[in-house]
C-alpha positions, 0 to 999 in steps of 0.5 A: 500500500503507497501512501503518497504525500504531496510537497510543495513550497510553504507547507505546514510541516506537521501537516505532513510529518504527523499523518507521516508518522501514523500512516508509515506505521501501518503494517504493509504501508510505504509513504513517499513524499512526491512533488514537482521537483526533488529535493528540499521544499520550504515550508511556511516558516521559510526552513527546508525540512522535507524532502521530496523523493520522487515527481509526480510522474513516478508516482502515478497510483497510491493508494492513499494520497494526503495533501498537506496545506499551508499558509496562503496555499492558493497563492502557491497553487495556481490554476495551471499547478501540477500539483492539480493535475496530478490529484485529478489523475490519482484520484482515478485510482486512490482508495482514499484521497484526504487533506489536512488543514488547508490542503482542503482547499488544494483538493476542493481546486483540484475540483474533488470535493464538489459538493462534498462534505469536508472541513478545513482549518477554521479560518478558511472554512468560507474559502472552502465552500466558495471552492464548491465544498460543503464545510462541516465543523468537525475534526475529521469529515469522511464523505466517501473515500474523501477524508479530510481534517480541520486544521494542523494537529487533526492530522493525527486524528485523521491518520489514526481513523484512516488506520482503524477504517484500513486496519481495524482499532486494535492497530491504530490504537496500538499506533496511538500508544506507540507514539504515546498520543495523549493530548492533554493541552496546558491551554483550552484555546484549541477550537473557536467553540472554547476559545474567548471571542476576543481571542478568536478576533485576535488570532483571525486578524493575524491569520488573514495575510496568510489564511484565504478567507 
């Protein structure tokens, strides 16, 4: 089973290095990380830290493909991306096709969550529907073989239901105590529904030069 995760120029990192680390556990799984060119890609803090391995023509039937998003995706995906070109083509023969965090709007770009349920980071949820989705406030939203997840650490949630969905609970539960994934945040400031309104202002104004909204 190949896993296949798409680089590209101002990714989050853990979008990618979080479901990596669950979905690279899976037994009889291999993820490669794909992109237009090889080698290291920047990510939305200006470091490179991932590598791509192979383009996108090498690989041309994963199994499952995981988009990570970014800051400002749309402005590092334009229409004429290869990134969407590949996706269209893939997802012809994916058994899932799942995103994290703004990768969303790749996928909705790509036009693969028409009028589909899916969710985004929560300051680009209008974004998401403009793109012809339908946005769900939920941490992971499964609509058919179209998984996606809510913003950065949903990752881990999402890989995890992937793993129970492929595997059966017994192994992503072990998966889970593997990487000992027991959140227990200092903060409850994690979600719009617990954080203070005035927060919520605060961190949205500061995400609009990089969240489409």
């Amino acid at each position: 089973m190949q896993v296949a995760i798409p680089l590209y120029d101002g990714m989050t990192a853990l979008d990618a290095i979080g479901p990596y680390d669950v979905l690279g556990r899976l037994p009889g799984a291999t993820v490669v990380f794909t992109g237009e060119w090889t080698g290291t890609v920047r990510n939305d803090l200006g470091n490179e830290v991932l590598t791509v391995e192979k383009v996108f023509a090498e690989v041309s039937s994963p199994d499952i493909v995981l988009v990570p998003g970014g800051t400002d995706v749309l402005s590092h995906v334009d229409d004429d991306a290869e990134i969407l070109s590949w996706l269209r083509t893939v997802d012809a023969t994916t058994t899932w096709t799942t995103s994290v965090c703004t990768g969303a709007l790749i996928l909705a770009k790509a036009g693969l969550l028409t009028g589909r349920r899916a969710t985004t980071h929560w300051a680009s949820t209008d974004t998401l529907a403009r793109l012809g989705a339908v946005p769900v406030a939920e941490r992971v939203v499964t609509d058919g073989k179209y998984v996606t997840g809510a913003g950065v650490s949903a990752g881990l949630d999402l890989a995890l239901t992937l793993v129970g969905i492929i595997a059966g609970d017994q192994v992503a539960e072990a998966i889970q105590l593997g990487i000992e994934y027991d959140p227990e945040p200092p903060y409850q400031a994690g979600s719009v529904a617990k954080a203070a309104p005035e927060l919520v202002a605060f961190v949205r104004e500061f995400l609009k030069p990089v969240h489409p909204m």
